[in-house]
C-alpha positions in Angstrom: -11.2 12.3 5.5 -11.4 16.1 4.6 -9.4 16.7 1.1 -8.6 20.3 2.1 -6.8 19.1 5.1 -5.2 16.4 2.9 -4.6 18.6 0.3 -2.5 21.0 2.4 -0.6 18.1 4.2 0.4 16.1 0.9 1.6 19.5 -0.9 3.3 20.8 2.4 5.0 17.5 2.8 6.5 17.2 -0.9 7.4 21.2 -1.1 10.0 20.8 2.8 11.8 17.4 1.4 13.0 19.5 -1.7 16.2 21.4 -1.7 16.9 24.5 -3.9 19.9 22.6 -5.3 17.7 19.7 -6.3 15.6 21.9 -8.5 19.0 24.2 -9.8 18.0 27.3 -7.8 21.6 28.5 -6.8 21.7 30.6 -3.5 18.1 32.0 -2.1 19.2 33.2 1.0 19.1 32.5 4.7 16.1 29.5 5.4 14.3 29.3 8.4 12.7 26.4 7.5 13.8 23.0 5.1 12.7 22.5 2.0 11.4 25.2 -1.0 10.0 28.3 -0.4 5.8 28.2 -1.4 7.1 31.2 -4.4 10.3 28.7 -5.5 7.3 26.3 -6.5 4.9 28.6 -8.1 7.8 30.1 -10.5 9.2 26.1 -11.3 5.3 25.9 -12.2 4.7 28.8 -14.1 1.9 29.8 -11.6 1.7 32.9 -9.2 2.3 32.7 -5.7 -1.1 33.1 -4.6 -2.5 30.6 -7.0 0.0 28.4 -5.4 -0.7 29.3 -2.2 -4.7 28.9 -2.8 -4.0 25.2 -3.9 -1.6 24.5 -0.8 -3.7 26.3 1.5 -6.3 22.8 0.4 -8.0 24.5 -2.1 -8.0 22.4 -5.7 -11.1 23.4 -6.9 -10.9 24.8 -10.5 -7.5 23.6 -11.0 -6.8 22.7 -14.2 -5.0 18.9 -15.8 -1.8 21.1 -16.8 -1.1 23.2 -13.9 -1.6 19.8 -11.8 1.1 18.0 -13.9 2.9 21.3 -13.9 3.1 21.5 -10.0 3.9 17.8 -10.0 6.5 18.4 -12.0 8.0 21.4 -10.0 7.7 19.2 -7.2 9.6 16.3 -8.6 6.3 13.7 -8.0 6.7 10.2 -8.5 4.2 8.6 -10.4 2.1 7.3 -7.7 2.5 10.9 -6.0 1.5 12.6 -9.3 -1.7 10.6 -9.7 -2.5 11.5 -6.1 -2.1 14.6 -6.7 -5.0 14.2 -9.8 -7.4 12.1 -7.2 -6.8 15.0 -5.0 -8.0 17.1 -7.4 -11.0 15.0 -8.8 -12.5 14.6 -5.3 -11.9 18.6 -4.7 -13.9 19.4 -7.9 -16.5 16.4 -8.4 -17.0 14.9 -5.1 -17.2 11.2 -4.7 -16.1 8.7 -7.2 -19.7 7.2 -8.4 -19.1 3.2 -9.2 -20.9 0.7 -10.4 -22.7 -1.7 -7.9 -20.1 -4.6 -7.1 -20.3 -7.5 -4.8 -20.2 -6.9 -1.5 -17.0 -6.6 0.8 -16.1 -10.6 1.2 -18.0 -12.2 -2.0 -16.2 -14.2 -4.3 -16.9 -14.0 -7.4 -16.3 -18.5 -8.2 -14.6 -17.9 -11.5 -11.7 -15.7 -8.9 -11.8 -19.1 -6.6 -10.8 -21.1 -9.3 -8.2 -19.2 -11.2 -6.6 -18.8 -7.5 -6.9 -23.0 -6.7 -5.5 -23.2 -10.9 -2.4 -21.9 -9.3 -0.7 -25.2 -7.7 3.3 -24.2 -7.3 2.7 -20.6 -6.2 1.1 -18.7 -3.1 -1.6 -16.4 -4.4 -3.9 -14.4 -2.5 -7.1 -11.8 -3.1 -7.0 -8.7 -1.1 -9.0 -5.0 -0.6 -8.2 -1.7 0.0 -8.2 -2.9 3.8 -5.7 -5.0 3.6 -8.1 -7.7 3.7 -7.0 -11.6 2.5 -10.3 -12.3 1.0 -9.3 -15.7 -0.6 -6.0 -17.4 -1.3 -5.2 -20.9 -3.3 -4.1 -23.6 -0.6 -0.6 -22.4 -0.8 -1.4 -18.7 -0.2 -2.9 -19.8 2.8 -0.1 -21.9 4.1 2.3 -18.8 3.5 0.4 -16.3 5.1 -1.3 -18.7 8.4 0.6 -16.7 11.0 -2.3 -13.5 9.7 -5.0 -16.2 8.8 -5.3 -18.5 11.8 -5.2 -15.9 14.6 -8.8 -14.4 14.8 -8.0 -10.9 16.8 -6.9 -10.0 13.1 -10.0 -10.8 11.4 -7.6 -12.0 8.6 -6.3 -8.3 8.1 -2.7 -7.8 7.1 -2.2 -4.2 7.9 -3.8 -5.0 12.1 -1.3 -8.3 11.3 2.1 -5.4 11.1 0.8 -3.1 13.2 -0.5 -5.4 16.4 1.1 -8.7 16.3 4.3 -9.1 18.2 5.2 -11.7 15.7 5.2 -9.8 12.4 8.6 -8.5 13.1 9.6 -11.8 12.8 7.8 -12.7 9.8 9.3 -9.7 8.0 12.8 -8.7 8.9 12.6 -5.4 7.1 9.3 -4.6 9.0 9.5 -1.0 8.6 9.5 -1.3 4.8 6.5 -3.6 5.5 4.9 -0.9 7.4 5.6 2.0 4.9 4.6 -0.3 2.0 0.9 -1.0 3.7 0.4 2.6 5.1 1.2 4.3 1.3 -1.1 1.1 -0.3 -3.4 2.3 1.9 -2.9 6.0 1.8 -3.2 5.8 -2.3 -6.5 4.2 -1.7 -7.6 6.5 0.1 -7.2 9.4 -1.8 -8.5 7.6 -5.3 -11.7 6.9 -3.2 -11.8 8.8 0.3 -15.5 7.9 0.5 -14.6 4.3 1.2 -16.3 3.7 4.6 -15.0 0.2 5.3 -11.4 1.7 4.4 -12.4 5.0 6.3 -13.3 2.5 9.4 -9.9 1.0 9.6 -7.6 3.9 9.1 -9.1 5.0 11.9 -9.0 1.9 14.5 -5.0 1.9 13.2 -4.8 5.4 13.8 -6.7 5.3 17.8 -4.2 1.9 18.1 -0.7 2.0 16.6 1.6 5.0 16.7 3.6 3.6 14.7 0.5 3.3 11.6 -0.3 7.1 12.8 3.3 8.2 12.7 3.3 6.9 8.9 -0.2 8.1 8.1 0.6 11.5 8.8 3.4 11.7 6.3 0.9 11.0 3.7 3.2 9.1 1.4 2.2 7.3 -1.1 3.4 4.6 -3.8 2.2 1.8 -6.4 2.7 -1.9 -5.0 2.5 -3.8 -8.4 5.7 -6.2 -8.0 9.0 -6.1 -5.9 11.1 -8.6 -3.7 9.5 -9.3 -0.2 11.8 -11.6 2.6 9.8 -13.4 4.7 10.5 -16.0 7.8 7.7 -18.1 7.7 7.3 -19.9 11.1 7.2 -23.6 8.9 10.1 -23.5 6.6 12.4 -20.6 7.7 14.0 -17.9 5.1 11.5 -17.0 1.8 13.3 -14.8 -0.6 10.1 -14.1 -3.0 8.9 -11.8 -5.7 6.0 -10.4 -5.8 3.5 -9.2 -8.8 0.0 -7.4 -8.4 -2.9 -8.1 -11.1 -5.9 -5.6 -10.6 -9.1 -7.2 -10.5 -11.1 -4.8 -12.9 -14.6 -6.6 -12.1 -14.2 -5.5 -8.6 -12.6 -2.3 -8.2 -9.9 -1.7 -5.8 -9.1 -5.7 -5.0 -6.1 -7.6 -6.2 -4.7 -10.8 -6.9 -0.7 -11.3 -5.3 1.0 -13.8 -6.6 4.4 -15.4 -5.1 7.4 -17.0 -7.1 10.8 -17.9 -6.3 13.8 -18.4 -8.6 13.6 -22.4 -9.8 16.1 -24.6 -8.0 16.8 -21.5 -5.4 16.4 -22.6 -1.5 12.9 -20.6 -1.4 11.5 -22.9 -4.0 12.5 -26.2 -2.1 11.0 -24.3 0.8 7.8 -23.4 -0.9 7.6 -27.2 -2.1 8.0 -28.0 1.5 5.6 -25.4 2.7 2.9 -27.0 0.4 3.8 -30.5 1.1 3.3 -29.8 4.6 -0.2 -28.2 3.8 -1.7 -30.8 1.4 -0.5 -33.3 4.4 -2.5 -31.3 7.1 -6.1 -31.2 4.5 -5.7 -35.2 5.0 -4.6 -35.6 8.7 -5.1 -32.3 10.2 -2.0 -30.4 11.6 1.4 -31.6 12.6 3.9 -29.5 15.1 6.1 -28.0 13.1 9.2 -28.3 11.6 12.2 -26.4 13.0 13.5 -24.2 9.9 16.4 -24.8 8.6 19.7 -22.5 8.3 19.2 -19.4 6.1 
């Protein structure tokens, strides 16, 4: 991934969805185009034009911390935009992102396996940059079988949205689904664009999916550390859930998602259910399953 080219895309992109009235300028004339004009930014900066050009044009290099948060702040940045902004920069001025030597993509560390099967009453799972499941607790893997058991995916949520005919099912607001993985993907990408297994996948979704390349191309990007997710889970029917990320800081760029419902709320019967169903299947191997119930 060249950063000049996604550089100019992720400044061009956040510059057109202002509007002079969302940044008090009053008047400015005829536009051709939507959005700011490139010399609206550099004076809500406090930069000049060509400085601001330079840096949209691709070129961070040299930029300083301040006129960063300065253009951030002229262009009304989220958080998650502002600190891609700053990886932007980083990997403009320093190159890759040097790490310490960590496991290698798929090896659980045991202690992470056993927090994981600690966790008896709530669907937890382990994932990567990729949008790999790299381990779940027993429940974690009953929630998310329709992604594990089918082996085209390699047990990949993002190929999961973006391939399988049945994820529109499993999530009924798919295209929040879709924008949620893309951006988690996209922000990875720009803290580390030298990850080649990350690298490798953008770019099978990309030759693959128009819908992935379609989102890709906006470059938008967003944290993913809790929120409500609806899911219709092929066992038990209707799963109103919340969600809540917890970094893994020994390995750098995996996560740990766990999955709770309101107690007493028809998603927690249906998660007791779910894991009924999967503690009975360890001792007898699977049964059909059970038509969900209504809502």
């Amino acid at each position: 991934m060249e950063n000049n080219i996604d550089v100019r895309a992720f400044l061009t992109g956040r510059r057109e969805r202002l509007t002079p009235e969302q940044v008090g300028i009053i008047g400015g004339g005829r536009r051709r185009v939507p959005g700011l004009r490139r010399e609206e930014v550099a004076m809500l900066a406090g930069v000049s034009a060509d400085y601001y050009v330079r840096m949209e044009r691709g070129n961070l290099s040299g930029v300083s911390l301040e006129v960063l948060d300065a253009v951030a702040s002229a262009l009304r940045l989220s958080d998650a935009e502002s600190e891609h902004l700053h990886d932007l920069a980083r990997t403009a001025n320093t190159g890759p992102v040097r790490r310490r030597k960590t496991p290698s993509p798929g090896v659980l560390r045991p202690s992470i396996q056993r927090m994981l099967d600690a966790m008896t009453t709530a669907p937890a799972a382990v994932t990567n940059p990729r949008q790999d499941i790299l381990a779940t607790n027993d429940l974690g893997r009953a929630l998310f079988a329709p992604i594990l058991e089918d082996s085209t995916l390699q047990g990949n949520a993002a190929r999961f949205i973006f391939y399988s005919p049945s994820a529109r099912l499993f999530y009924p607001d798919w295209e929040a689904a879709a924008d949620n993985t893309v951006a988690a993907m996209r922000t990875a990408a720009g803290h580390d664009p030298h990850d080649k297994p990350l690298t490798d996948i953008v770019g099978e979704l990309v030759t693959r999916s128009d819908h992935f390349r379609q989102r890709w191309a906006s470059h938008e990007v967003r944290h993913h550390q809790t929120g409500a997710k609806q899911i219709v889970h092929p066992r038990v029917g209707d799963l109103d859930v919340i969600f809540e990320r917890l970094d893994l800081p020994g390995t750098p760029g995996w996560a740990m998602f766990v999955y709770t419902a309101e107690a007493g709320s028809p998603t927690a019967e249906r998660m007791l259910l779910l894991g009924s169903l999967a503690a009975t299947e360890v001792r007898t191997g699977p049964a059909p399953a059970p038509r969900p119930g209504p809502g």
